[in-house]
C-alpha positions as a printed Julia matrix, in Angstrom:
107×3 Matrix{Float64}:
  0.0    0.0     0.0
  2.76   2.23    1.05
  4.71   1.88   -2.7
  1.31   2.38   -3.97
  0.54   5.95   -1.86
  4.29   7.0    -3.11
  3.73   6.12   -6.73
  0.26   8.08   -6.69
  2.12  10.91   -5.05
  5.25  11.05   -7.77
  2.79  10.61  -10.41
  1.29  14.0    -9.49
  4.62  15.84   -8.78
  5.72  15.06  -12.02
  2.72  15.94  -14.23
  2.98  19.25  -12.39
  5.93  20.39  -14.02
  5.11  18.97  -17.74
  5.57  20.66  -21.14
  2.83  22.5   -20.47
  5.0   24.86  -17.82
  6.66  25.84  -21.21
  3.82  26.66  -23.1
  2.7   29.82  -20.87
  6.29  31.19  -21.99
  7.66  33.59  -24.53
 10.28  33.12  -27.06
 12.73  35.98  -26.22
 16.64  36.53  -26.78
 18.89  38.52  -24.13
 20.91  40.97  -26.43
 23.49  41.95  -23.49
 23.84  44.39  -21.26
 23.05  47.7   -21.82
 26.14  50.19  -20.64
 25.56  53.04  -22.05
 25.51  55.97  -19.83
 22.16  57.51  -19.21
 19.55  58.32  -17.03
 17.03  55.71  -18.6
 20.04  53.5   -20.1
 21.5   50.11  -17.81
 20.11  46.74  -17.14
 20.16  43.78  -19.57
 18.21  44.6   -23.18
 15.98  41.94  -24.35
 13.8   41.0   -27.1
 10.73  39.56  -27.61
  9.73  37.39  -30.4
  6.25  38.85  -31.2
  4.42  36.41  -33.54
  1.1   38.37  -34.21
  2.55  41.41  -35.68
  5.73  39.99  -36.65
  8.26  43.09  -35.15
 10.23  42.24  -32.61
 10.49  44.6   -29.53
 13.45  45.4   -27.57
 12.46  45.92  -23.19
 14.85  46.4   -20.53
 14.98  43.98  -17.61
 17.19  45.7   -14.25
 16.95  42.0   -12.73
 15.0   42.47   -9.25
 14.4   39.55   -8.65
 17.99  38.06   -9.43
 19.83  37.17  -12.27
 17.61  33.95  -12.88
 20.77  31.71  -14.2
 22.03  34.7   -16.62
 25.32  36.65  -15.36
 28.02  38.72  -16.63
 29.43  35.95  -18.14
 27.36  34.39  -20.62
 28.32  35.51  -24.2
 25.1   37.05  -25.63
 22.73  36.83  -27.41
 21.12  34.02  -25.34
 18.04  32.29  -26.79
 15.53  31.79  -23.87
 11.85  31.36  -23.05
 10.62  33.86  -20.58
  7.7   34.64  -18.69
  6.92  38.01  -17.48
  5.29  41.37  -16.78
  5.15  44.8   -18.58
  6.15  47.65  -16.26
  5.33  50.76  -18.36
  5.64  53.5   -15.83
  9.73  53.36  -15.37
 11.91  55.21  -16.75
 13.95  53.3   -19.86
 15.01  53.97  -23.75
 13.12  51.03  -24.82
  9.56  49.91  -24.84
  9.23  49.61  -21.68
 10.82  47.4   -18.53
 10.33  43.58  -18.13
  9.57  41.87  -14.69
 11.02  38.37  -15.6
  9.61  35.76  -12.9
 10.6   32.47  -15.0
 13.83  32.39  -17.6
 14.39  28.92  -19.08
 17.94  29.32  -21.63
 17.45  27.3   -24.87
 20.62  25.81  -25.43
């Protein structure tokens, strides 16, 4: 019974993280880090694969949260699949500033 109960319970904890996870993200690339020097400039550019209207915009992301698995030492650009949050009321050069919560890097 007890092999049972603990094959239920794996069952379940593994079809909780399935494919579907990575469905409910977006294609994106991480360009780099932006260093030029302005008041609206810094944090890491990145670019989202838009597949409706076909142009691809360019947010900033100042990593909040943490790096999420990406440092200074990655050579860019970095194919990834992110999900995230539009913060429109910050100050940047691009369209506006990403709140990344997931990154997953397609190697």
């Amino acid at each position: 019974m007890k092999w049972l109960l603990l094959l239920f319970w794996c069952t379940i904890c593994f079809q909780s993280c399935s494919k579907h996870d990575l469905e409910e993200l977006a294609d994106a690339t991480l360009l780099g880090f932006d260093l030029r020097e302005c008041v609206c400039c810094g944090g890491m550019l990145v670019q989202i694969k838009n597949d409706i209207s076909g142009v691809d915009e360019t947010y900033q992301w100042y990593m909040t949260k943490g790096d999420l698995g990406v440092g200074a030492i990655d050579s860019f650009p970095v194919n990834c699949r992110i999900k995230y949050d539009i913060i429109k009321e910050r100050c940047v050069i691009s369209k506006a500033e990403l709140d990344i919560s997931k990154l997953v890097i397609i190697k």
